[in-house]
Structures are given as structure tokens and as C-alpha cells.
C-alpha positions in Angstrom: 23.9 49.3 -65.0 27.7 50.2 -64.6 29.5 51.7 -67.3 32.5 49.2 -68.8 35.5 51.2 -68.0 37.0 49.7 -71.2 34.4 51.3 -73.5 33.9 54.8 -71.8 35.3 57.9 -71.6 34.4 58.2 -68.2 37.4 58.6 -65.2 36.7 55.6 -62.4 39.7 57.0 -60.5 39.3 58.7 -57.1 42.5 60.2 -57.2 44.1 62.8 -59.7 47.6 61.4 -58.9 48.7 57.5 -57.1 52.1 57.7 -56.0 54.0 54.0 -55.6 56.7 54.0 -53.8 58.5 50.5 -53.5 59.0 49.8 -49.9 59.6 45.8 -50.4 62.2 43.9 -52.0 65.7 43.6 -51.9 67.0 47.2 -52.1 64.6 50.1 -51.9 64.2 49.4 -47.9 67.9 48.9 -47.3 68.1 52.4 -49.5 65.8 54.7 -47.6 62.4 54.1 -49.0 60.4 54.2 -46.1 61.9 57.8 -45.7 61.0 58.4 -48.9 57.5 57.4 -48.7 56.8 59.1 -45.2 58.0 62.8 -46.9 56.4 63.0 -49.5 53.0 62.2 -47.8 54.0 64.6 -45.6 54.6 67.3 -48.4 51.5 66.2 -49.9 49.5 66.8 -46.7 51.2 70.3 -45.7 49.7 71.6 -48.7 46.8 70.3 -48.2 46.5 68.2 -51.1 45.8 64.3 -49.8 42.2 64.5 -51.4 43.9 64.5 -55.0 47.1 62.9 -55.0 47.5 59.3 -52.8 51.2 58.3 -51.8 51.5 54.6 -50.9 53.7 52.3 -49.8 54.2 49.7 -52.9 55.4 46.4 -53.1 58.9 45.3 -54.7 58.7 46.9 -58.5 61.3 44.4 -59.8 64.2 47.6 -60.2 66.4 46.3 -57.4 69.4 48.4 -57.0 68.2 51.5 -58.7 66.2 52.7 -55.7 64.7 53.9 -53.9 61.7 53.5 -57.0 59.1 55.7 -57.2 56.0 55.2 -59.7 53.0 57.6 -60.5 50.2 57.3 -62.1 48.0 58.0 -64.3 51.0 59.4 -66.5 53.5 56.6 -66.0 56.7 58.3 -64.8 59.2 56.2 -62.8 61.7 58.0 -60.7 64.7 56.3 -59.2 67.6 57.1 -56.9 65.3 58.9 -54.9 66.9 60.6 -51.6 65.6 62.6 -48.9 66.8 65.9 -50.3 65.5 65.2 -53.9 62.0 64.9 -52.3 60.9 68.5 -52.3 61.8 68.7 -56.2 59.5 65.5 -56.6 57.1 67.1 -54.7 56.4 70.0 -56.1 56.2 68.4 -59.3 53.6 66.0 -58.1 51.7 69.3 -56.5 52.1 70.8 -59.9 54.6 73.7 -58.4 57.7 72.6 -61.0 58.4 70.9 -64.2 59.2 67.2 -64.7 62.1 66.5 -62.5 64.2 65.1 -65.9 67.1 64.5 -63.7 65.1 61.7 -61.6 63.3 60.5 -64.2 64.3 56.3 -64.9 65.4 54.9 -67.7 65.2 50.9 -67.4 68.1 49.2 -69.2 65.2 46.9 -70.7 61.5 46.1 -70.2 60.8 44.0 -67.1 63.3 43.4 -64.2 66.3 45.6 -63.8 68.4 43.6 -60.8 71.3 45.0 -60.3 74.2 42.9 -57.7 75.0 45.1 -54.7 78.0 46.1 -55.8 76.7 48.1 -58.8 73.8 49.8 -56.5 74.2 54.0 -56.7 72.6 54.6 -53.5 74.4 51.7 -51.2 72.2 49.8 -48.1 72.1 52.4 -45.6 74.7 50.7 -43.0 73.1 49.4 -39.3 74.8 51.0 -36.6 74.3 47.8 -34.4 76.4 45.8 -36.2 
């Protein structure tokens, strides 16, 4: 009989680390997410490491305008503001190379949705040449 996850000391995860990274909503794909996502699986694969830590593509994480949003679990720490060249200092961390990128780290105004107007977004939509 399967043991109750609820009652057990036993891990039922495959993974040591699941990387979320919000690739839906209003801002985080107008921000660079996709980007985002796409390097750090890379930097998780060049070392090798795709067996232990899993980066996915999320859906919206209810932060919009603070993105790009990146969350990882088990341990619970949300990143925002994410750009290309702050990936390798995520990275490492995640690979266990670095400390706790404190600089990164978010800080919700309050618990649940954080929606901030365009206007107020640190990372402005990333513009579309075709216009």
C-alpha cells in the first residue's frame, strides 16, 4: 500500500530542485521570460545536471510587472527582475556553485497578487521592431 505523503518522512519528489519560470501572463513574456527560461536549462544541461534540477516553463504567477518571475522549489525562493545577464549568478546558485543571489531575491509588497500598471514595470516590454 502507498505511503500518505502527509504522514511520512519519505521524499516523493523526482527532482532535487523545480525551477518555475512564468512564461504566461501579462508581463513576464513581453519582459524576456522565454529567454530566461531557455538559459537557464541550458546552464543546467552544460553541467550536466538535468537529472536533479528541472527548469519549466510556468504559467502566469500573478507578479505582473515585476518580471520576469522565477520560483524554485522545494525551498521557496522567488526571484524577480530576472535578465539575461543575471542568469549565470542564478545558475550557479541553483547548481550549488554560489550563495543565495540576495540581490534577486523578491519581496512581494503583500501576499497574493502583486499587479503592477505598465508604467511602474522595472524591466519595460521588450519593444517589437515591426511596429
Amino acid at each position: 500500500m502507498p505511503q500518505d505523503p502527509e504522514n511520512s518522512d519519505e521524499v516523493t519528489r523526482p527532482y532535487d530542485r523545480l525551477v518555475l519560470v512564468c512564461v504566461k501572463g501579462k508581463s513576464c513574456p513581453l519582459q524576456g521570460a522565454e529567454n530566461i527560461c531557455s538559459q537557464l536549462r541550458e546552464e543546467i544541461f552544460q553541467k550536466g545536471l538535468t537529472h536533479r534540477i528541472r527548469v519549466v516553463k510556468s504559467g502566469c504567477l500573478a507578479q505582473c510587472g515585476h518580471g520576469p518571475v522565477v520560483a524554485v522549489e522545494p525551498n521557496g525562493s522567488w526571484f524577480s527582475e530576472i535578465t539575461e545577464e543575471k542568469v549565470p549568478s542564478l545558475a550557479r546558485w541553483l547548481l550549488g556553485e554560489a550563495e543565495l543571489p540576495q540581490e534577486m531575491l523578491y519581496s512581494p509588497p503583500q501576499l497574493g497578487k502583486n499587479i503592477l500598471p505598465v508604467k511602474d514595470w522595472p524591466i519595460p516590454p521588450e519593444s517589437d521592431s515591426g511596429s
